[in-house]
N, C-alpha and C positions, 0 to 999 in steps of 0.2 A: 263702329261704336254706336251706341243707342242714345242717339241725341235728348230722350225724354228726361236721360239721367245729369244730363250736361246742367252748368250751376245758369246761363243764359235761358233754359229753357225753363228750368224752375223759378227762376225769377220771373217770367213773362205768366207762367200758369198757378204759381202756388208759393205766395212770396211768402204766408204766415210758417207756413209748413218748413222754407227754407231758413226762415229766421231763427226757430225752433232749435231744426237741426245743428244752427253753428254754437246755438249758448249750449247744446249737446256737446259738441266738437271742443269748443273751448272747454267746458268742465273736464273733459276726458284729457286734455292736454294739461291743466293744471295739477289732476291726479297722477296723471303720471310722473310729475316733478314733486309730488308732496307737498303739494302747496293748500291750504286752505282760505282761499281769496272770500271777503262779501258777496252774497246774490247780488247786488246792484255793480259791483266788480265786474262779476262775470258776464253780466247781462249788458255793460258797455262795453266792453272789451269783445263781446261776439256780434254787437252792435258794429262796431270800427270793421271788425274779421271779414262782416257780408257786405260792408260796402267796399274793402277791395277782393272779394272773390267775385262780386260783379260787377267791377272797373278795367280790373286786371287780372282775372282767371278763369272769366265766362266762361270760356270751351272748355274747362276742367271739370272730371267729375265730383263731388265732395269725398270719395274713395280716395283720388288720386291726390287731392288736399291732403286727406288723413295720413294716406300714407307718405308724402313728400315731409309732413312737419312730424311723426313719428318718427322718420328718419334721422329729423333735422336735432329733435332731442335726444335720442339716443346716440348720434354720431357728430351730432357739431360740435366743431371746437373751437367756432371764430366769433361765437357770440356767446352771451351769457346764458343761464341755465333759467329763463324768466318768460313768461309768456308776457309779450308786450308787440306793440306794433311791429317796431322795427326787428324781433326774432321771428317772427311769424314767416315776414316777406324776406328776410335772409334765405329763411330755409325752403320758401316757395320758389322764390327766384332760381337757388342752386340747383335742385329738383330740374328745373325748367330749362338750365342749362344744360345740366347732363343728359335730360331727354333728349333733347333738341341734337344735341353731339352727336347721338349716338342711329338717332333718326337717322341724319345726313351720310350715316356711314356706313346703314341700313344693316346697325344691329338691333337685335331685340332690347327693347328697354329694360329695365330695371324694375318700373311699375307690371309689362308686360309681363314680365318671368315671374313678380310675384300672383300675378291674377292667377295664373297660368299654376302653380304651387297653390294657390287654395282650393283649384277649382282638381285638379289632383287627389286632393285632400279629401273634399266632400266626395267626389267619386268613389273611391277607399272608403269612407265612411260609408255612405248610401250601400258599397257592395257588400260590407260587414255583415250591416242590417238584415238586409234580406237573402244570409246566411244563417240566419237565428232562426 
């Protein structure tokens, strides 16, 4: 894994940038539920977001965030449909569980397979291209 992309390392080398990325992350999470929150909403709420991706999710990449609370909205069914603290870390935590399972039993993750399927993708695309 490329440690430069880890939320630990960005936080030590380039915290505005990392700050950025989460009022990103949050807006794209509240779009996705149809929600139209305040700027100053979203700008606490991605606020709260970075300080636990780097309390409790350091060695995450913000990919693997994305894709763990994607999930978490699209398929959770034990929390409400709301971006707020406690959905956020529901669906990082479950994420974190399942990797972790699946680590110890030395199957491919879920995050894994999907890297693995985009990067597929751009391949197929890239060959498309320079078929033209």
């Amino acid at each position: 894994m490329n440690k430069t992309k880890q939320i630990w390392y960005r936080f030590n080398n380039d915290r505005k940038k990392l700050k950025l990325d989460c009022v990103d992350l949050i807006s794209r999470f509240y779009i996705m539920l149809g929600q139209k929150p305040e700027t100053e909403q979203i700008v606490l709420m991605a606020q709260l977001f970075y300080e636990d991706l780097i309390n409790l999710y350091s060695s995450w990449t913000l990919d693997e965030v994305k894709y763990a609370i994607e999930n978490g909205i699209r398929n959770g069914e034990e929390t409400n449909c709301f971006i707020n603290v406690r959905s956020l870390n529901v669906w990082l935590r479950r994420h974190k569980k399942i990797e972790e399972t699946k680590r110890q039993q030395n199957l491919i993750t879920d995050y894994q397979k999907h890297k693995q399927n985009v990067k597929q993708i751009s391949n197929t695309i890239n060959k498309a291209k320079q078929l033209k």
